[in-house]
N, C-alpha and C positions, 0 to 999 in steps of 0.2 A: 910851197903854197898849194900845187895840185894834190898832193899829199893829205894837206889836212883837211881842203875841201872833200877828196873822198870819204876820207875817215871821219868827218862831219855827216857826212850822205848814209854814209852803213850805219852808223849810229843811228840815225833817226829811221833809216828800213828796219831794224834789229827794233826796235821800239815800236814801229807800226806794226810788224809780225805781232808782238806780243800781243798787242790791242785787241790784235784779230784773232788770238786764241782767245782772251778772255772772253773775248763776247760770244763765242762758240761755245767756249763754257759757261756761260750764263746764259746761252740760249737751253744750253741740255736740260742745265736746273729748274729751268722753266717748265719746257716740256714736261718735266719730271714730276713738277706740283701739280700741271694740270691734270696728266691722270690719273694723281693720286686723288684731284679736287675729285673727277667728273666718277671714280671707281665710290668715292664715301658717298655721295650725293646717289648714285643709284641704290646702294646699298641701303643708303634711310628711305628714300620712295618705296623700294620694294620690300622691306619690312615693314612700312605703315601699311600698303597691301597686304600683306600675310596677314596683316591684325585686323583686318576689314574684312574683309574676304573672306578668309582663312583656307584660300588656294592656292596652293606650291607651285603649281604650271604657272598660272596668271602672274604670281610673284616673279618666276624667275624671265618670264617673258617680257615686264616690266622692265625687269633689271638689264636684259642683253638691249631693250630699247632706249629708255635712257643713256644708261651708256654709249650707246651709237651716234644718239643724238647730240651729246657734249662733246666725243669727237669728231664729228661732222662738224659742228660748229668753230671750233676751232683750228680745227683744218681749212673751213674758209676764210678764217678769219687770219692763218697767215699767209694765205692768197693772196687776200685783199690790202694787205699792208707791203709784202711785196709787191704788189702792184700799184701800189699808190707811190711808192718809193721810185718804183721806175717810173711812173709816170712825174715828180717832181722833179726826176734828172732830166728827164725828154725837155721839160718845160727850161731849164736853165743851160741847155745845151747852148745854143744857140749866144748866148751874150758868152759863156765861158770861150767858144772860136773865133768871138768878136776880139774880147782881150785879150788870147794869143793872137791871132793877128796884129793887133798893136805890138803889141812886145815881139814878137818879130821884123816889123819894120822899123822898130827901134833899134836893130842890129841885134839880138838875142840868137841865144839858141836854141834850138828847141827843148832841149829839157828846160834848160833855163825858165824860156817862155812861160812852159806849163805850169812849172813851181810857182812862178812868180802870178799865175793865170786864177792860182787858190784862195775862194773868198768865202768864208762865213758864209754868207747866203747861196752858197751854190748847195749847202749839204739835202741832201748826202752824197754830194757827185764830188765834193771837195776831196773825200777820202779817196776816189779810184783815180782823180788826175792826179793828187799828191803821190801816190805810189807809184803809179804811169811813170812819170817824170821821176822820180828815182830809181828806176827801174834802168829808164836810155840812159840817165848819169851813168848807172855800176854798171853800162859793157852791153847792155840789151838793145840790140836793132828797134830803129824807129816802129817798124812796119809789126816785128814779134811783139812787143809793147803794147800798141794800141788794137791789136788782134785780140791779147788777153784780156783787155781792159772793154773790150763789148761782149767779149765770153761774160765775166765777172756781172756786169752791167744788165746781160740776158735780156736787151730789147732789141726790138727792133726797127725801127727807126735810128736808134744810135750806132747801131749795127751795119745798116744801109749807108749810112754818112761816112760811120770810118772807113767802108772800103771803097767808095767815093774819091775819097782824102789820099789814100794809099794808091789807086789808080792814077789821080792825077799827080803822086808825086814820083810814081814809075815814069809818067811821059816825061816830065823832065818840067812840070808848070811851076807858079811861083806859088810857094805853100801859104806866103800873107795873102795873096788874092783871092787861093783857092778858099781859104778858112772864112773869110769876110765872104766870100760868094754865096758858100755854100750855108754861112749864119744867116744869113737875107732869106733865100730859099725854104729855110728852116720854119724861120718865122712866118713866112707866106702860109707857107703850109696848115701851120698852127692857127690862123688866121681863116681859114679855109675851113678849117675840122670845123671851128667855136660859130662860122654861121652856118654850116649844116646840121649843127646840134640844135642853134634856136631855129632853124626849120623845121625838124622835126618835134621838135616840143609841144605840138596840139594832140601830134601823136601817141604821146607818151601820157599825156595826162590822161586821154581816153580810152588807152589801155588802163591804164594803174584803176581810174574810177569803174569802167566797167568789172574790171576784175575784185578790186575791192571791197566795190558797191555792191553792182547790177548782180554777180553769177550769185553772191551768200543770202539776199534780199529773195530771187526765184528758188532758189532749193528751200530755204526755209518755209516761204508761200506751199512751197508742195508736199515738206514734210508732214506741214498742220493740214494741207487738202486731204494727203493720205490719212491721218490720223480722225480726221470729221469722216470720213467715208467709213470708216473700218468701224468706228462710234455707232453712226447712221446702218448700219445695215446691217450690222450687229445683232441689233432689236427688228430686225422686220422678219415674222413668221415665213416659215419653208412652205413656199405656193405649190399645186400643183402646175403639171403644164398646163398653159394658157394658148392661148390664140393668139399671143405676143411675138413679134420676131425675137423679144428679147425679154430674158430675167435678170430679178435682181436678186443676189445671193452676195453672201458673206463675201468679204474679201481674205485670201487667205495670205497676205505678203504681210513682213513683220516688218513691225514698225520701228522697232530696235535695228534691225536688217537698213532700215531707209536711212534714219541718222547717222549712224556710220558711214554708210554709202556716201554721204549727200558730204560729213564731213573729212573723208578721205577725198573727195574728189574736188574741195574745196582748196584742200592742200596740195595738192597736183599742179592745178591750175596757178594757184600764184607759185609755184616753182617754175614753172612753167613758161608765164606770164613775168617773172623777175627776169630769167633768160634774154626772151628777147625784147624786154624795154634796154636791157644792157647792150644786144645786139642794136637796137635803132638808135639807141643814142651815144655812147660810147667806139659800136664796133667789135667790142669783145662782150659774149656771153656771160663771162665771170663778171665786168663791172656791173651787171644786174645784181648780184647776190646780197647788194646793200640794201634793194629794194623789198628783200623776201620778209624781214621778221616784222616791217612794216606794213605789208600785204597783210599778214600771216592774224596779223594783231588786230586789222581793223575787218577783214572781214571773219573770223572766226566771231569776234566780239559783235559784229553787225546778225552775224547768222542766230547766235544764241540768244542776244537779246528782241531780235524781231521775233524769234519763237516765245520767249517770255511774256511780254507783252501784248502778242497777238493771240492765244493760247489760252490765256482770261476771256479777252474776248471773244472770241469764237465757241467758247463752252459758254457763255452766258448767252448768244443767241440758239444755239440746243435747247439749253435746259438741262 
């Protein structure tokens, strides 16, 4: 009977192996379409440049841009889903050590426990305690087991917990108390993050709106200031010196020079400003990054069309 429950267990590891190559080969292929998306997509931007233009610098300057810009984007974007994924194991940690714990004071054992600990709703954390626990079945030390299983896992708080788990099962404590102890803990914790996040939430909005709002609303104001001024003085004839502490003469800063200015440094700022809304409310830097194409979008759009707009106006009180 021990027999065939082995040979049941390696079956199903020999079958999860597999799992776990295809999806590594089907992450390749992915990757694989994306730069071949992001290499076509520059390619067309920087030939409809060529045809505009008709400058080969600026085209291929385009092209190394774009390009950088679709793998950036998608380099954060498998950040963020790694990171989203660990953070839905963090969240279900916590009940998965509640019901090993049960299943241990139900006389189990610890692989047992674990297998039997696998729910639907835990995914994607089902996959690493299913392996875990077939792992102690074929022969693997408790402690080597759940060492690789917060390697794999790569956070930290699960990380922190299993050697928590492992210390207190070197003293020699009861592993159902320790698990139900330290699931309580868990939760407290999590408990703890979620009202210091809506503490800080007047915080957050007054970042996002200043930075969205306030910074593209004043650059824009000062692009059309500059641009009234350079208009205005433009036209006023070259005085001799006067008995003025002060003249008024041409401006010579380009105006092309300011928009640029005004909108590279626009784009800074809500990187910037993504950063640490991520840092105040999350804790990690990276959870801002979902904040940026939202920044990116309302004040680029708030900057250009407060120029649009105001820009009629402002030449219709000249003349």
């Amino acid at each position: 009977m021990e027999i065939e429950k082995l040979k049941k267990i390696q079956k199903k590891a020999e079958a999860f192996t597999d799992m776990r190559q295809l999806r590594i080969l089907n992450t390749k292929k992915r990757k694989k379409k994306k730069f071949i998306f992001a290499v076509l997509i520059s390619l067309v931007i920087s030939t409809i440049s060529l045809l505009l233009k008709k400058g080969i610098i600026l085209s291929i300057i385009i092209l190394i841009a774009v390009f950088s810009l679709f793998l950036l984007y998608f380099y954060f974007k498998a950040k963020l889903a790694k990171s989203e994924r660990v953070r839905k194991m963090e969240s279900v940690f916590p009940d998965f050590l509640q019901l090993m714990s049960s299943n241990l004071r139900a006389g189990m054992t610890i692989d047992k426990s674990m297998l039997l600990s696998v729910r639907k709703e835990f995914s994607p954390l089902d996959q690493e305690i299913e392996k875990t626990g077939r792992d102690i079945a074929t022969g693997k030390k408790v402690e080597v087991a759940l060492l690789d299983m917060s390697k794999r896992i790569n956070s930290e708080k699960i990380s922190k917990t299993i050697l928590l788990i492992l210390s207190g099962i070197k003293a020699g404590g009861n592993i159902a108390t320790l698990l139900e102890q330290t699931s309580v803990n868990m939760r407290e914790r999590g408990f703890v993050e979620k009202r210091a996040a809506s503490n800080v939430l007047m915080y957050v909005i007054f970042i996002f709106i200043a930075v969205a709002v306030g910074t593209p609303l004043l650059f824009s104001l000062s692009t059309l200031l500059v641009e009234t001024l350079t208009s205005l003085l433009s036209g006023i004839p070259t005085v001799e010196s006067t008995g003025l502490p002060f003249t008024l003469s041409t401006v010579n800063i380009s105006i092309t020079f300011v928009k640029y200015f005004s909108v590279v440094f626009i784009i800074t700022t809500d990187i910037l400003a993504s950063l640490v809304l991520g840092l105040v409310s999350k804790g990690e830097e990276k959870q801002g990054l979902k904040y940026l194409l939202p920044l990116l979008t309302i004040s680029l759009g708030i900057f250009f069309a407060t120029r649009f707009f105001l820009s009629g106006f402002v030449s219709g009180l000249i003349g």
